[in-house]
GUGUNU-176468 format. One record per residue (C-alpha): residue in one letter; x, y, z. Coordinates in steps of 0.02 Angstrom, whole numbers, plus 50000, padded with zeros to 5 digits. Layout:
BEGIN
AXYZ/...
This chain:
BEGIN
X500005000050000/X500495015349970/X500685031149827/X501265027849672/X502895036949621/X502935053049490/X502995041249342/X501565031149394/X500475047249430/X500785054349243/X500095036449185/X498665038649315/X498185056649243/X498145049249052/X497055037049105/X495935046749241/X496035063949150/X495425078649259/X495935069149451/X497345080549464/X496595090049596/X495755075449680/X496715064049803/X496735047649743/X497765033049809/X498205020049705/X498725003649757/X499594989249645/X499534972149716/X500084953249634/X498444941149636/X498654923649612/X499204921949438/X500504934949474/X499984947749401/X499694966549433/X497974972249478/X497684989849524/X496804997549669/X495905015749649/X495255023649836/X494265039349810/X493265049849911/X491395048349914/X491005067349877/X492245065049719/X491425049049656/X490015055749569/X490985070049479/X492195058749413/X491085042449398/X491505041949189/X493475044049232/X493345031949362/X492315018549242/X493715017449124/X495055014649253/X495124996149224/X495304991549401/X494384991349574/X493875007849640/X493435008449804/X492385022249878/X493015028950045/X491785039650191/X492925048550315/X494355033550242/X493395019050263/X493045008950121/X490985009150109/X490895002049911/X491994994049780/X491714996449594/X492384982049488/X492364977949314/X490954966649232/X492314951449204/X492614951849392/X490864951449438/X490254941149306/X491554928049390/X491064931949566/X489414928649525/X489774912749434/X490644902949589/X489194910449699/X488084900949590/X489044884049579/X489434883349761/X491174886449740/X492134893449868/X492014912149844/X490974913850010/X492114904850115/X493354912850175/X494994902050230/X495694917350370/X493994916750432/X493684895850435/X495534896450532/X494804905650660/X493464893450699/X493814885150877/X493034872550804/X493444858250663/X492784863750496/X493274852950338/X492314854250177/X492214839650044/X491794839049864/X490474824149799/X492084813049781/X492514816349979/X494134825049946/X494454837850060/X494274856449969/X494614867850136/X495094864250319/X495464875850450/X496934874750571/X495794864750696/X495544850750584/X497534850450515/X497944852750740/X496654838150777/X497384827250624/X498964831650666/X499524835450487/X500614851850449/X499514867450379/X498774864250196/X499364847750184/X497574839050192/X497014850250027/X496474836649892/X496804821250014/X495054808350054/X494454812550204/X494254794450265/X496014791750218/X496754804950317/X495364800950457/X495354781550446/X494334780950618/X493024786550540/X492804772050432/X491514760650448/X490484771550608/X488864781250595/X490034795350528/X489854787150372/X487934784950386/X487324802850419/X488824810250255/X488004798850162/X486244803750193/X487084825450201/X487644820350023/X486224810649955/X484564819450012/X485444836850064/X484824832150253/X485774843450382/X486374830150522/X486824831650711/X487604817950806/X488904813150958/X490514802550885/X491684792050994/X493584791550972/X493534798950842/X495444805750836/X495784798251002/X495184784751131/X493994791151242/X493484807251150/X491944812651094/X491594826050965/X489864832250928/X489944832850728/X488734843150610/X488474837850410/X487514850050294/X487474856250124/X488704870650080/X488244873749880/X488984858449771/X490144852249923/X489714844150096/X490324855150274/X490814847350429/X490954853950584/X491544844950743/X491594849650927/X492624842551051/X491354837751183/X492334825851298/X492164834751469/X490204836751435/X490244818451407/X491104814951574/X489994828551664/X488534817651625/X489354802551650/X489574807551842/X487894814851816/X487174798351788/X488254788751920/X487894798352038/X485894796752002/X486474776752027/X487174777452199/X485684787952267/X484444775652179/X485554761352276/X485584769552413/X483664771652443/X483534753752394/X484694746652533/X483894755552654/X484514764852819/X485614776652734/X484784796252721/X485734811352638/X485294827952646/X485834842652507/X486394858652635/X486594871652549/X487784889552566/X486864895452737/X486874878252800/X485024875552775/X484204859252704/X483864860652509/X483384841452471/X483194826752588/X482754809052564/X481674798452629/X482674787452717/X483224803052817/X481464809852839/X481024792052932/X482694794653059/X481894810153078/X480184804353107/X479674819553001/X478994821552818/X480394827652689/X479314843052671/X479414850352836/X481294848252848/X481684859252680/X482384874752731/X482804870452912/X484564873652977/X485374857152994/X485914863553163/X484184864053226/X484344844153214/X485844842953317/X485884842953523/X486364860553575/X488064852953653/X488574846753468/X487934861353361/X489524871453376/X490634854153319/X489544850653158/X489594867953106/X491534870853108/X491344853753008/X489954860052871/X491124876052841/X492534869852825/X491704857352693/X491054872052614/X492614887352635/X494134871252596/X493314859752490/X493644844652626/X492704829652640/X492104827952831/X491894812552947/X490764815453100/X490004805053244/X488674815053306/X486584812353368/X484894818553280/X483644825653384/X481894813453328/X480204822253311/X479704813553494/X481074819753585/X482474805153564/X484024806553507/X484874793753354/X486714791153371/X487344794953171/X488834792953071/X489024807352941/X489934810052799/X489974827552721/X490604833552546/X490644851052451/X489514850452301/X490454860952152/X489434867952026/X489984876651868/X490024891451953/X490584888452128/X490084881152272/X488284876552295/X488164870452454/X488674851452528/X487934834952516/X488014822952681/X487724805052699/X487034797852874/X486894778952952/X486474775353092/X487844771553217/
């Protein structure tokens, strides 16, 4: 970028004749083929006065408000072949820069599955240097792919046009999972894949620990209770609501303290903090105050409950002692 020198600007006026008192930067850059293709930037409240000048210039004008380029003015060949490879779905509306800034894996494949684009996330996740999977099959340079429901929903992308939307194992390495997208982009078939592995696991625990509850309420004698920040009950179980003698619903919201003998209150609530404030997993021997007075020896086990955005409170087990 940058103005031409004093040679350049006498071929500039013979072709633009009457810009000489108009500031107009004009840029020469290589394209592809290597050859020179001009650049005009002109003021907006010049363009109209020198439109027929500017028409004849044989390159791209672009129109600048304030110095920001607001239009571009090409020639009909240009546009004629921008507007062909809109039409045949080539890859005129992709943009590479912009696909390599995708923090996700984004490969597009022609109807013979060779690979036409990939960003720097697919080339990372394939471990292959930059450009290098550019005309390769994609189930050669992905081989795990082969023969898993990958397979099934590109075919069905390719054959009926159907966008698709599924979870794939392993599919660079064991025990990953991706969440993959297939859908129609013009003549040629997109991917995208998302590396979904610690969702996976989150649900995983999710669902285990759904299992141990359900165990636990089938063996029997062992309650939990969900305390929350203040130290107040947010769920209990039945098993603890029987200990209790007291329906589940009348012990939501109560202060496990309440529970506790007044002599053993101040113990159990250094222990609930500190489960809370240090993330430590708590052993206690301490008694539950029944609904008729008595008191139930108890073994207790408390545990921070992390959330994605903190602590939400503290989950403890009790048996009876």
């Amino acid at each position: 970028m940058g103005l031409q020198s004093s040679s350049s600007r006498d071929s500039i006026e013979t072709v633009l004749p009457g810009l000489a008192q108009i500031v107009v930067i004009v840029t020469v850059i290589i394209n592809r083929a290597g050859c020179g293709v001009q650049e005009i930037f002109v003021r907006a409240s010049e363009f109209p006065r020198q439109f027929g000048h500017l028409s004849q210039a044989g390159g791209i004008v672009f129109i600048t408000h304030h110095g920001r380029e607001t239009h571009a003015l090409l020639p009909i060949a240009d546009y004629h072949e921008f507007a062909t490879a809109k039409t045949d779905g080539g890859l005129a509306m992709l943009d590479q820069n912009l696909a390599d800034w995708l923090p996700l894996l984004f490969v597009l494949v022609d109807d013979e599955r060779a690979i036409v684009m990939a960003n720097r996330t697919a080339h990372a996740m394939a471990r292959k240097p930059g450009g290098s999977l550019l005309g390769c099959d994609l189930l050669q340079v992905m081989p795990t792919l082969r023969q898993t429901i990958f397979e099934s929903y590109l075919s069905r992308t390719e054959r009926a046009g159907e966008p698709c939307s599924f979870d794939l194992p392993d599919m660079f390495n064991s025990g990953t999972w991706h969440r993959v997208e297939t859908f129609r982009s013009g003549a040629n078939v997109a991917i995208l894949a998302r590396d979904i592995t610690d969702e996976m696991k989150v649900h995983r625990l999710a669902d285990t620990n759904k299992a141990l509850i359900d165990a636990m309420l089938v063996h029997g004698g062992i309650g939990y209770m969900w305390i929350n920040v203040r130290g107040r009950i947010e769920q209990v179980d039945t098993a603890m609501g029987e200990l209790l003698q007291l329906p589940i619903e009348r012990l939501v919201n109560v202060p496990v303290l309440d529970l506790v003998p007044v002599g053993q209150r101040a113990a159990l609530r250094e222990l609930i903090e500190n489960a809370l404030a240090k993330a430590a997993t708590q052993r206690v021997e301490t008694e539950f105050l029944c609904n008729d007075g008595t008191t139930v020896p108890a073994v207790c086990g408390i545990k921070d409950l992390r959330g994605l955005y903190g602590c939400e409170g503290a989950m403890m087990v009790v048996t009876r002692q």
